[in-house]
C-alpha positions as CSV (number, residue, x, y, z in Angstrom):
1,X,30.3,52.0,146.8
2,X,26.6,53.5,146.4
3,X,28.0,57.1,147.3
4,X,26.0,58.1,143.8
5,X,22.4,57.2,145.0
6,X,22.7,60.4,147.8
7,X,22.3,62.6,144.4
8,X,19.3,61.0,143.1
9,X,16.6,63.7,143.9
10,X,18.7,65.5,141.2
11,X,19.4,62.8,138.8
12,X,15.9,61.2,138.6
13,X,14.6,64.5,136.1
14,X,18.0,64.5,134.4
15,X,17.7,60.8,133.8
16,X,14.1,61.4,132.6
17,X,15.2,64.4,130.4
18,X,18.3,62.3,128.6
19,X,15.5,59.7,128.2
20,X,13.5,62.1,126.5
21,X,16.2,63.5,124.4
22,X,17.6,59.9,123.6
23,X,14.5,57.8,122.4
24,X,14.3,59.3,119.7
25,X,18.1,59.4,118.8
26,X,18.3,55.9,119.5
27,X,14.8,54.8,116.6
28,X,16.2,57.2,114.0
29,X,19.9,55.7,114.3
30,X,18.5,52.1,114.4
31,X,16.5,52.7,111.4
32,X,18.7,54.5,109.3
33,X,21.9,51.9,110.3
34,X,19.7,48.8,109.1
35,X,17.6,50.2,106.5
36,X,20.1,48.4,104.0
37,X,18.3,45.4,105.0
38,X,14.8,46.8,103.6
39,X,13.3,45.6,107.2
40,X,10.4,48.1,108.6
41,X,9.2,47.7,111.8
42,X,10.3,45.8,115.1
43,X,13.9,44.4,114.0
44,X,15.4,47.8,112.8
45,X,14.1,50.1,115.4
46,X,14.9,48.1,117.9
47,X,18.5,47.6,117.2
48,X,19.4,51.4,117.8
49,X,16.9,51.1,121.3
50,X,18.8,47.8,122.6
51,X,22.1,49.3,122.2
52,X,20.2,52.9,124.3
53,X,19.5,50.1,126.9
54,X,22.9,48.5,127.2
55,X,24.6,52.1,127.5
56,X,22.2,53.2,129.7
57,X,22.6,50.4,131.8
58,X,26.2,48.1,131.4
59,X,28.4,50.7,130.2
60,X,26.8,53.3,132.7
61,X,27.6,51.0,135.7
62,X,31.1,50.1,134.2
63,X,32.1,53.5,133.8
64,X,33.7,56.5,136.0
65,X,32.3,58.9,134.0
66,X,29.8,61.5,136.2
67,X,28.0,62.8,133.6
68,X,28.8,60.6,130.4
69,X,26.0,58.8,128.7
70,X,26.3,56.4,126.3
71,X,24.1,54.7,123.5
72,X,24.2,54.5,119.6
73,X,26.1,56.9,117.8
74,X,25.0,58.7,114.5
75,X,28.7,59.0,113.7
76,X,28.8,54.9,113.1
77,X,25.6,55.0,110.6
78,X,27.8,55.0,107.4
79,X,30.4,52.2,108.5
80,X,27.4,50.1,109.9
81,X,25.2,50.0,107.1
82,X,28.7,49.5,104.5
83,X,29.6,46.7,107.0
84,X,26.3,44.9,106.7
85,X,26.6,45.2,102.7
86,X,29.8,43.9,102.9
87,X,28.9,41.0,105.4
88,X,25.5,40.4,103.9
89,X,23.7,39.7,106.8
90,X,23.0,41.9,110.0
91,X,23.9,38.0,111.8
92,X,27.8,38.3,110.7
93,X,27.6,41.9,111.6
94,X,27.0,41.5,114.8
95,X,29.8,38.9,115.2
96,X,31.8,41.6,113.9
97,X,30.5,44.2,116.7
98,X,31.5,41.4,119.4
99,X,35.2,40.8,118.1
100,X,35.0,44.9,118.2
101,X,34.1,45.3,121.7
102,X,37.1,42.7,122.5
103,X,39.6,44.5,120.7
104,X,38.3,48.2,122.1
105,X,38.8,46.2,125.8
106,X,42.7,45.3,124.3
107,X,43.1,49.0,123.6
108,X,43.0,50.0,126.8
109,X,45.7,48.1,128.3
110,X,47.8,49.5,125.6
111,X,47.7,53.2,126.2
112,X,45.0,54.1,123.3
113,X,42.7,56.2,126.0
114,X,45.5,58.6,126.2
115,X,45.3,59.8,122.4
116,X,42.6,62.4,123.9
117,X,45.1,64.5,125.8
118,X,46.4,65.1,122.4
119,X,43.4,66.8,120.9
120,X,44.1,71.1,121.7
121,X,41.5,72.5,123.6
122,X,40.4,75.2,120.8
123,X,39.4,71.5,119.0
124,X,37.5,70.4,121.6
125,X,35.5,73.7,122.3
126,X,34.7,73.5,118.6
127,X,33.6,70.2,118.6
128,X,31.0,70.9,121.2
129,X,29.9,74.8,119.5
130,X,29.6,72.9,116.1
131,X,27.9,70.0,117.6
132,X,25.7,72.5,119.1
133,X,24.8,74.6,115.8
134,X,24.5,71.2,114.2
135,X,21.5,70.3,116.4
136,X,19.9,73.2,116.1
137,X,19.8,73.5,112.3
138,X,19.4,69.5,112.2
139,X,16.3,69.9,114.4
140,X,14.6,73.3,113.0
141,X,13.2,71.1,109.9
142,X,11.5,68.6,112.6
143,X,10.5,71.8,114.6
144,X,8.5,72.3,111.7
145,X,6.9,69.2,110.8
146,X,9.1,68.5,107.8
147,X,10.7,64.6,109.3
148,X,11.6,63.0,106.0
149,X,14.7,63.0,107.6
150,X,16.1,60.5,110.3
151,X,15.8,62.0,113.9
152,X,19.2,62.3,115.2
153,X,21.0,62.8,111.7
154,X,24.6,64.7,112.1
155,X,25.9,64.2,108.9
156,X,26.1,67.1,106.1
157,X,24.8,64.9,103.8
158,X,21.3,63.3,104.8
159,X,19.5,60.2,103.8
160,X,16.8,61.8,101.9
161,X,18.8,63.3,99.2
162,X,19.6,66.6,100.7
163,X,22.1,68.6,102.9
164,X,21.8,70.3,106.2
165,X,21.4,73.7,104.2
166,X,19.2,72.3,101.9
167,X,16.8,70.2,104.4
168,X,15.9,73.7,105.8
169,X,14.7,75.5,102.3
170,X,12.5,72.5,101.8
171,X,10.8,72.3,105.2
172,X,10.2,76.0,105.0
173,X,8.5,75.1,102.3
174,X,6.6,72.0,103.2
175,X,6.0,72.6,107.0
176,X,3.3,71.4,109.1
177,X,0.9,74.2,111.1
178,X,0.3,72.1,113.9
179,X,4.3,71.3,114.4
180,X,5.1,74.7,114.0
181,X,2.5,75.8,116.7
182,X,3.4,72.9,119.3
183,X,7.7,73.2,118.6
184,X,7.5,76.9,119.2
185,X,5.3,77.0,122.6
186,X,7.7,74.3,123.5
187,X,11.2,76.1,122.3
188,X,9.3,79.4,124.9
189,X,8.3,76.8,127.7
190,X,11.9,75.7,127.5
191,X,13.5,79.4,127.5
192,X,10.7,80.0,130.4
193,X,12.3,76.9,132.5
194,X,15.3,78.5,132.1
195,X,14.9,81.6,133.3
196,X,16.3,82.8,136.8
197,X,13.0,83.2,138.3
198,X,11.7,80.0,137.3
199,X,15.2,78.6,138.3
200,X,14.7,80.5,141.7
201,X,11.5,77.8,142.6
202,X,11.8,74.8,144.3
203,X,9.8,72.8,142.8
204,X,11.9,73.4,139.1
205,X,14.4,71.0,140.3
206,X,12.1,68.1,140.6
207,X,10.2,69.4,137.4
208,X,12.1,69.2,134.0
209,X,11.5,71.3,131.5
210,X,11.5,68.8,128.9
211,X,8.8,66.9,130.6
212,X,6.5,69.6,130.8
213,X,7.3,70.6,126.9
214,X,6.2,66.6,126.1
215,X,3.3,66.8,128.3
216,X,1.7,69.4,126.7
217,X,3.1,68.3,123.1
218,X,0.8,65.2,123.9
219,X,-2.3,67.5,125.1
220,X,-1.9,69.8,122.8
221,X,-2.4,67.7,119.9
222,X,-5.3,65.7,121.1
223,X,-7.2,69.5,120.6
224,X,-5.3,69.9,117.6
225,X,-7.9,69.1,114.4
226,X,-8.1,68.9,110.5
227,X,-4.6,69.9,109.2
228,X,-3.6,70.8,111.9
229,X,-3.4,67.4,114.2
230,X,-0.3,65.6,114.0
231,X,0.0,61.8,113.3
232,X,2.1,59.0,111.5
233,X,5.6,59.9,111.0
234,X,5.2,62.9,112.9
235,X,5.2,61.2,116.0
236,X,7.5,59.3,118.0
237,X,7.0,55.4,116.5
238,X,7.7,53.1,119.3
239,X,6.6,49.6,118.4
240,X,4.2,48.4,121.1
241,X,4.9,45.0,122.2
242,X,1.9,42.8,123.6
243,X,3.4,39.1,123.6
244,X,6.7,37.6,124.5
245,X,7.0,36.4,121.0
246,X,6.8,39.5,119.9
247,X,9.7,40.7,122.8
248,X,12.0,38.1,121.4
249,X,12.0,38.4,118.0
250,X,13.9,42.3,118.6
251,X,16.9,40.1,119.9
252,X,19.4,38.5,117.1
253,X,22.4,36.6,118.1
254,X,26.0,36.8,116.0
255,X,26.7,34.6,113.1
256,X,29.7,32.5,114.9
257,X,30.3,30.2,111.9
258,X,31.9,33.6,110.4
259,X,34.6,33.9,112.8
260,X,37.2,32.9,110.0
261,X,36.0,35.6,107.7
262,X,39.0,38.5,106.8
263,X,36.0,40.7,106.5
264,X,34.7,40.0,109.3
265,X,37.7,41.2,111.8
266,X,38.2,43.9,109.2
267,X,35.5,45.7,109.7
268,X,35.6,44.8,113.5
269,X,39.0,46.3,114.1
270,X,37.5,49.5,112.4
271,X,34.5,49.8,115.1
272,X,36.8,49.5,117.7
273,X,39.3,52.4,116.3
274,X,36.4,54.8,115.4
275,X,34.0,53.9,118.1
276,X,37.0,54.5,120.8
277,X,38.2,57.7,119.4
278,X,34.7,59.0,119.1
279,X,33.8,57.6,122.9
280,X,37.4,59.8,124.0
281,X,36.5,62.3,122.4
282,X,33.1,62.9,124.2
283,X,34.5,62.0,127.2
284,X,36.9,64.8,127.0
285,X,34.2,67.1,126.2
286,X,32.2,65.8,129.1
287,X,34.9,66.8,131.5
288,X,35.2,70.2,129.8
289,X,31.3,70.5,130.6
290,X,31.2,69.5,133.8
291,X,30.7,72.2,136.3
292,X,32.9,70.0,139.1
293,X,35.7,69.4,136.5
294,X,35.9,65.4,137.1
295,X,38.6,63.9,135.4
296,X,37.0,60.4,133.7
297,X,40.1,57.3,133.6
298,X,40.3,57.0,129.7
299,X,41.5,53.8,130.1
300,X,38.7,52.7,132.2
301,X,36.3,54.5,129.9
302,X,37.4,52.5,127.0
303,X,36.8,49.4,129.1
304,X,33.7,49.6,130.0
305,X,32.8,50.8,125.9
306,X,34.3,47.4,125.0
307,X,32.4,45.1,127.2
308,X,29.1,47.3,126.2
309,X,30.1,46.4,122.0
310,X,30.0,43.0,123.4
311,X,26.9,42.4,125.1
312,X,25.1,44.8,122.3
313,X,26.3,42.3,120.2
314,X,25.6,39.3,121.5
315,X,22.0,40.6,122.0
316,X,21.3,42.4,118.2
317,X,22.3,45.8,119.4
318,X,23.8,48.6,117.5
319,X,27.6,50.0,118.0
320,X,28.2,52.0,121.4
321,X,30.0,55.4,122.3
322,X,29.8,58.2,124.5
323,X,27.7,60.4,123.2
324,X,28.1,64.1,123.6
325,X,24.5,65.2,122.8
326,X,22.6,63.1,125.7
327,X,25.8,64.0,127.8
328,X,25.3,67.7,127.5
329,X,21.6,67.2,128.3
330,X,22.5,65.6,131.4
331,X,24.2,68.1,132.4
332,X,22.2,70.8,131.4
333,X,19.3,68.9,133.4
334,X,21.5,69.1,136.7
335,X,22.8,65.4,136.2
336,X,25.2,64.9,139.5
337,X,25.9,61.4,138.9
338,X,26.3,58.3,136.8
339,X,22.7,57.4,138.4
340,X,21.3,59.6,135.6
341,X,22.9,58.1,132.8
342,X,21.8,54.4,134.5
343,X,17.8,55.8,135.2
344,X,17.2,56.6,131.6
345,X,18.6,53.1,130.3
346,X,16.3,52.0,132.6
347,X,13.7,54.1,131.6
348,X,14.5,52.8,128.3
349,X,13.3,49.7,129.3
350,X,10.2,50.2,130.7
351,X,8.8,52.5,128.0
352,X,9.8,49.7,125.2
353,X,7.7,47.0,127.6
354,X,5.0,49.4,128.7
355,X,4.7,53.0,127.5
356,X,4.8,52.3,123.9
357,X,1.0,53.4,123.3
358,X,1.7,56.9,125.0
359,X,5.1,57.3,123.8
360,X,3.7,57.0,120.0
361,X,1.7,60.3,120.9
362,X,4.5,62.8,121.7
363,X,4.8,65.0,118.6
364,X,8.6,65.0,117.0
365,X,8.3,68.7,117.1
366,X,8.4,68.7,120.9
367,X,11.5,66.7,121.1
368,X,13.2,69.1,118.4
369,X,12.4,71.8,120.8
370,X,14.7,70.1,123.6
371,X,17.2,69.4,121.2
372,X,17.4,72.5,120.3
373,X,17.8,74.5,123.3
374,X,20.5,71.5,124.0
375,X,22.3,72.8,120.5
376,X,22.2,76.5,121.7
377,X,23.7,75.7,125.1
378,X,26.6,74.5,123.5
379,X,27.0,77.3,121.1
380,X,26.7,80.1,123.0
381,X,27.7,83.6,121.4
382,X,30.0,83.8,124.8
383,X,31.8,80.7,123.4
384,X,32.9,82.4,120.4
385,X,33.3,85.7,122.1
386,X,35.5,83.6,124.6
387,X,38.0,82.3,122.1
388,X,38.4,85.5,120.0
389,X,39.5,86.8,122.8
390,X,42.7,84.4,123.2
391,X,43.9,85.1,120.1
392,X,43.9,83.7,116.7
393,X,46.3,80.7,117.6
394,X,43.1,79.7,119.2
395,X,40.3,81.2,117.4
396,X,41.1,79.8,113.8
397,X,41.4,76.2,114.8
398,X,38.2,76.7,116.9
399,X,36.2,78.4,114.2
400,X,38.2,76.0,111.4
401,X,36.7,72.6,113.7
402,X,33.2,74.4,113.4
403,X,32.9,74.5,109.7
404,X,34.5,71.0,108.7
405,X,32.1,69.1,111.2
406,X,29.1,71.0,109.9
407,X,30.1,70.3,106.3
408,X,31.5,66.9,106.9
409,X,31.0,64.6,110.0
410,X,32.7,64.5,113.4
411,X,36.2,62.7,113.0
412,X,36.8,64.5,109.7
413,X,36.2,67.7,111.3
414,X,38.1,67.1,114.3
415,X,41.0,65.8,112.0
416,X,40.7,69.0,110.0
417,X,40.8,71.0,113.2
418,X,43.9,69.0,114.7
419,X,45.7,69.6,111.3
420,X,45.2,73.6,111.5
421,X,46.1,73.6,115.4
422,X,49.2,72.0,114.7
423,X,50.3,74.5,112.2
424,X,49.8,77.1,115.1
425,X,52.1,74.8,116.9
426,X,54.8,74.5,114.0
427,X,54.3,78.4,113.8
428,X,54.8,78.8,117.7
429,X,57.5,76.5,117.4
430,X,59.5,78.1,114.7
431,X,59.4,81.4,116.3
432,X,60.4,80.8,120.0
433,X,62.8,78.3,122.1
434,X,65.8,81.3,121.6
435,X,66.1,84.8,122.8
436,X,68.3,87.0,120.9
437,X,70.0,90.5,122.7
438,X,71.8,92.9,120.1
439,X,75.1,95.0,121.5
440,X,78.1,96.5,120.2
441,X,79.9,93.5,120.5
442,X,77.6,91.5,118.2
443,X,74.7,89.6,117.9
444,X,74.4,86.5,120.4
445,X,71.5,84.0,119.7
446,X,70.8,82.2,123.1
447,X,69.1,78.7,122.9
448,X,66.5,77.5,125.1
449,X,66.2,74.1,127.3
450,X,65.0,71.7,124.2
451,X,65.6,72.4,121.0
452,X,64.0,70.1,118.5
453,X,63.9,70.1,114.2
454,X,61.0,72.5,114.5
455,X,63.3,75.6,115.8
456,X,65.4,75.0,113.1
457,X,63.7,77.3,110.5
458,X,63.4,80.2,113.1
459,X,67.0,79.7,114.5
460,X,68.3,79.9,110.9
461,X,66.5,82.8,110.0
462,X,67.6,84.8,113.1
463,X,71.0,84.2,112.1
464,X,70.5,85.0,108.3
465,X,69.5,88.4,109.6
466,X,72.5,89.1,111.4
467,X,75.2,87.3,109.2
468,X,77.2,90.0,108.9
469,X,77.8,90.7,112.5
470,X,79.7,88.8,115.1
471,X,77.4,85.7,116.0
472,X,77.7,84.5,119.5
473,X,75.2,81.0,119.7
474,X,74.8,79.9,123.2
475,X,73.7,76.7,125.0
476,X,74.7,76.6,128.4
477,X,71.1,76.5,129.1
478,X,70.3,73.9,126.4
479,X,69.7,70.2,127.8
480,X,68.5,69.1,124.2
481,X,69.2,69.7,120.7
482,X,68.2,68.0,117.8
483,X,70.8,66.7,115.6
484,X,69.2,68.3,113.0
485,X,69.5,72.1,114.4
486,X,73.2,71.2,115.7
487,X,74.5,69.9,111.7
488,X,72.3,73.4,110.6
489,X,74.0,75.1,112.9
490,X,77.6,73.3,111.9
491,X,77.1,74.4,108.4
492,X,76.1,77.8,108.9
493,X,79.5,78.2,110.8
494,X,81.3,76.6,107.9
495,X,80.0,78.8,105.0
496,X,80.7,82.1,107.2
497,X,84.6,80.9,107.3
498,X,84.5,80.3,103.7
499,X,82.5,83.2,102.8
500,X,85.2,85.3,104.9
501,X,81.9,86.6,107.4
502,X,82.3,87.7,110.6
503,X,83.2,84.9,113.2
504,X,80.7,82.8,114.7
505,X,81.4,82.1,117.9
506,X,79.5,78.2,119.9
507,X,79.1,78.3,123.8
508,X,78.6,74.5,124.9
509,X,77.8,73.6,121.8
């Protein structure tokens, strides 16, 4: 039952690495989803951590996915903060996240977890390249100093009034010395970790790049003076808790008296739709990922999201998928395990309770650096290289996914994606499921196995081609024809009788 804890010399850095990478994901998410509510401080932060901690922990324990970790998602931000002005009150919303988790549970005894096998794999490797080049030009303005932005922002358009594009002119223009100095040593400790020879020591495995790279963003800035030293909203902002009272005023409970409220399952049943195509979406990824190729249950998957939207709402959590970003850096940090994802909800924990005083001195420009050599790992110039290589059926949908995430958001991109892959299909479609041989006796068109309405263009166009020859249109192989191709098919018989044509001539048909 406890076959994962044999792993855990190699999933205690990773956990501490996705811990690293996901703190300051889940502040930034928690403050921008609530910031409709004009609360600063403990109650808005904390609702982005809680929801960290209940991934980290419920849904990792729930789950069968090795590698998947789960935890706010910056996908949601848009629907949570339009479902609190809707509702009014973060209270109702909450009731709303419960009923949500509930129905995401439903959808997995009703085959919803499957929809992911449907997604074409030039999608998915897309996905995870544009997710990558997101990071990395998401994170190059924090690399810099410039955080008017939320940590952990994916969409095209930001928060502060500008655009991914545009976030990057103005924080070349309004950069910070002392973050460029510490997020560049980092971004070269980090490619140093990752070389071979380092790779080659023993001691790297129990070492994590990313731990060093905060270690000595910490140090570094303590010598760092003048202009140069780094404070306020450059640093991580943890609130440091020093009383129980203060503990339970981050926890908020559901409005239940709104359980009649249209609105209020509305806006529930939408979580569950988006949050569970988001979470299968990552978890498809994941697989793709992980060196061992484990195959994660969907269905189970979904489960364990839903009972995770339950208890983050009952508690005054924030919506919960899988999350591709602190997946990938689980398993870039040799994650083996589920333990991983569990040891930095854990972590989680203890650092809100304990380590909020150092964890308020790690400079943001440290963490960028981590995120960013997450980004590149997932968009690899060999990625690219990879696809051209199979051809454009492939490449355009891949390189098509790439450009609407990075000027949309996720689901619209993927859906943009999907919609260009299937036009390969249609294409493939039209043009094969018949062979045709020429000879002196005629032309003879020779159908396939299954023959559906999308062969019909490509069957009647072979046969437009050779309408003044003897037609010979066999289906002794065929087990399958659409009504559709067999009345085309019908009819082009017919007009070749009246238009006195050569005969056309059905085997089996």
């Amino acid at each position: 039952m406890f076959t994962f804890l044999k792993s855990w010399k190699q999933d205690l850095p990773a956990g501490l690495v996705v811990f690293l990478v996901a703190l300051p994901l889940c502040l930034g998410i928690g403050l921008a989803s609530t910031s409709v509510l004009g609360q600063d401080g403990l109650p808005s932060v904390m609702t982005g951590v809680l929801a960290g901690i209940v991934g980290g922990t419920v849904v990792a324990l729930l789950s069968n996915s090795r590698l998947g970790v789960s935890g706010p998602a910056a996908g949601l931000i848009t629907i949570v903060l339009a479902a609190i002005q809707e509702l009014g009150s973060f209270d109702t919303f909450l009731l709303a996240l419960v009923l949500a988790g509930l129905i995401q549970f439903a959808l997995a005894f009703v085959g919803f977890g499957l929809l992911a096998n449907y997604v074409p794999t030039a999608v998915i490797k897309g996905m995870l390249a544009a997710i990558g080049i997101t990071l990395i030009l998401k994170e190059i303005p924090h690399l810099l100093g410039y955080d008017n932005d939320f940590f952990g922002d994916e969409s095209f358009w930001q928060f502060d009034g500008h655009n991914t594009f545009s976030e990057l002119f103005y924080a070349l223009n309004a950069f910070e010395p002392g973050a460029v100095v510490i997020g560049l040593v980092a971004v070269f400790l980090l490619l140093s970790f990752d070389s071979k020879w380092i790779k080659k020591q023993r001691w790297s495995t129990y070492i994590p790049g990313a731990l060093v790279v905060v270690l000595f963003g910490i140090v570094s800035n303590q010598f760092l003076t003048g202009d140069m030293h780094l404070t306020g909203k450059h640093l991580v902002q943890v609130p440091d808790l020093h009383s129980w009272k203060q503990i339970k005023s981050i926890f908020h409970t559901p409005n239940w008296t709104q359980f009649g409220n249209s609105k209020v399952w509305v806006i529930a049943v939408t979580l569950a739709i988006v949050g569970s195509l988001e979470t299968l979406l990552s978890v498809e990824a994941t697989d793709k990922l992980d060196p061992k190729k484990h195959k994660t249950n969907p269905h189970r998957e979904l489960k364990a999201q839903g009972i995770g939207n339950l208890v983050s709402g009952l508690i005054g959590g924030l919506p919960i998928t899988q999350v591709i970003v602190r997946s990938s850096a689980n398993i870039a940090a040799g994650g083996q395990s589920k333990l991983a994802a569990f040891i930095h909800g854990l972590l989680l924990v203890i650092s809100i309770l304990f380590l909020g005083g150092i964890l308020n001195m790690i400079p943001l420009a440290a963490l960028a650096a981590v995120l960013v050599l997450v980004g590149y790992k997932l968009a690899k110039w060999s990625v690219f290289v990879e696809m051209y290589q199979k051809g454009l059926a492939q490449f355009i949908p891949f390189v098509t996914t790439i450009l609407a995430i990075l000027l949309t958001d996720l689901l619209k991109g993927i859906a943009i994606g999907i919609l260009v892959a299937i036009f390969y299909v249609l294409k493939r479609n039209y043009q094969n499921h018949f062979t045709k041989e020429d000879s002196l006796e005629g032309f003879k068109l020779i159908l396939s196995e299954e023959v559906t309405f999308l062969n019909k263009g490509g069957i009647l166009e072979a046969l437009e081609a050779h309408k003044l020859q003897r037609i010979t249109i066999d289906a002794s192989r065929t087990k399958s024809i659409d009504q559709d191709v067999l009345e085309a098919l019908q009819e082009f018989k017919f007009n070749a009788e009246q238009e006195g044509r050569p005969e056309i001539i059905f085997i089996n048909l």
